[in-house]
C-alpha positions in Angstrom: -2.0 -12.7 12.5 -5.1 -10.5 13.2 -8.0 -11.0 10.6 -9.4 -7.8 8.2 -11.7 -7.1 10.8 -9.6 -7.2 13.7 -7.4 -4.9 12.2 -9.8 -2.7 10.9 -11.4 -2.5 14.3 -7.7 -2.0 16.0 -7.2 1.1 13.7 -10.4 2.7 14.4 -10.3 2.1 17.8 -6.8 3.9 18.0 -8.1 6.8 16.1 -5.3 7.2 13.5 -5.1 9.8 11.2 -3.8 7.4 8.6 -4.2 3.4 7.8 -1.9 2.1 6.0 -2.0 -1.7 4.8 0.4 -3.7 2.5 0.3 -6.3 0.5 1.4 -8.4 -2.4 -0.6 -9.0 -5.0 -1.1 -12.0 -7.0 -3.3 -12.9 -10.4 -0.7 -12.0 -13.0 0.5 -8.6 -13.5 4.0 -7.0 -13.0 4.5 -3.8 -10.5 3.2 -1.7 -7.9 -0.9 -0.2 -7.1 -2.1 1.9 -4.4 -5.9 1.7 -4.0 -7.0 5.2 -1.9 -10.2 6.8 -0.2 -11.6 10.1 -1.0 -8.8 12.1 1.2 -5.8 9.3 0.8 -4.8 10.2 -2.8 -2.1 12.2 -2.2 -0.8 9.7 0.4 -1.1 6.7 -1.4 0.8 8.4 -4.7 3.6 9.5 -2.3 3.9 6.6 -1.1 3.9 4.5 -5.0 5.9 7.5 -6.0 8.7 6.7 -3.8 8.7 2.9 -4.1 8.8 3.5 -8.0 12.6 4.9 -7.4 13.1 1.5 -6.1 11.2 -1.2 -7.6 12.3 -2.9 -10.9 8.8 -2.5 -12.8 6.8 0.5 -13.5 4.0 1.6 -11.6 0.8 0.3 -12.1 -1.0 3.6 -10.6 -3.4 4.8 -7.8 -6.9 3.4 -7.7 -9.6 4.8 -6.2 -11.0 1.8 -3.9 -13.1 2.8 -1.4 -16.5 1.1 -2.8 -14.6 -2.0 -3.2 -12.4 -2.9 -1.0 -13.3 -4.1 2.9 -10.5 -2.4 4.4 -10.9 0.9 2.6 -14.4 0.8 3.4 -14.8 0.0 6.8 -11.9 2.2 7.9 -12.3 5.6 9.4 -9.1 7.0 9.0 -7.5 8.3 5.3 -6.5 4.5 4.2 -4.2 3.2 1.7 -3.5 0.1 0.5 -0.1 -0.9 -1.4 0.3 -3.7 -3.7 4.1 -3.7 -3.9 4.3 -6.1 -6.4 2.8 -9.4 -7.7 3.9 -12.2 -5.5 2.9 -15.1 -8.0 5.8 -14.2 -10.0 8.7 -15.4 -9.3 11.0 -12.8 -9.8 9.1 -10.1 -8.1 8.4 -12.7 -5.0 12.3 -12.9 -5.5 12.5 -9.0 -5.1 10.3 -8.8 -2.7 12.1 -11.6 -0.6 15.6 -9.6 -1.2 15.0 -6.0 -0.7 13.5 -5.7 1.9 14.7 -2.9 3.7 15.0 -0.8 0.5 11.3 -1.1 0.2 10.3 -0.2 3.7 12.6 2.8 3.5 10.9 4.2 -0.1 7.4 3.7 1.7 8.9 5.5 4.8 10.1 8.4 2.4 6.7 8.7 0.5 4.8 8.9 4.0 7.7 11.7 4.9 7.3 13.2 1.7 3.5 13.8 2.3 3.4 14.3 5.6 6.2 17.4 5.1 
């Protein structure tokens, strides 16, 4: 796999419109988080709105991250990055691991959703 800064520097140079990165996130704690930039709030909330329909713990909200986190600040385009759920617990690993396709599809229908 490509490193942060590869793919930092693979989105920038390909001059998206929008970054999205996901992740699982671990350190004890049950649901989803979106961390935005200044102009990726609404995109970020689409996209945890529509993954709440699906997930099996409550939402734990958008963050604004773009002073703390590498990707978010080194990326030019409106960035977003999902923590679908907690992956050091087992039953979310678990529901990660077995619904997989429903969770791409709620992410694909909160980018739709914004995007329309």
């Amino acid at each position: 796999g490509k490193s942060l800064s590869e793919s930092v520097k693979e989105s920038n140079s390909l001059k998206v419109d929008y970054h999205l990165s996901l992740h699982s996130n671990a350190g004890g704690g049950k649901g989803s988080e979106g961390f935005y930039t200044k102009s990726s709030y609404g995109f970020t909330k689409s996209i945890l709105d529509s993954l709440q329909e699906v997930l099996p713990y409550s939402t734990r909200g958008a963050k604004y991250g773009q002073e703390s986190l590498y990707e978010l600040k080194r990326t030019t385009a409106s960035a977003s990055l999902i923590e679908i759920l907690f992956h050091d617990d087992t039953a979310q690993a678990l529901f990660i691991i077995n619904n997989q396709k429903e969770i791409a599809e709620a992410i694909f229908d909160g980018i739709v959703s914004y995007l329309q």
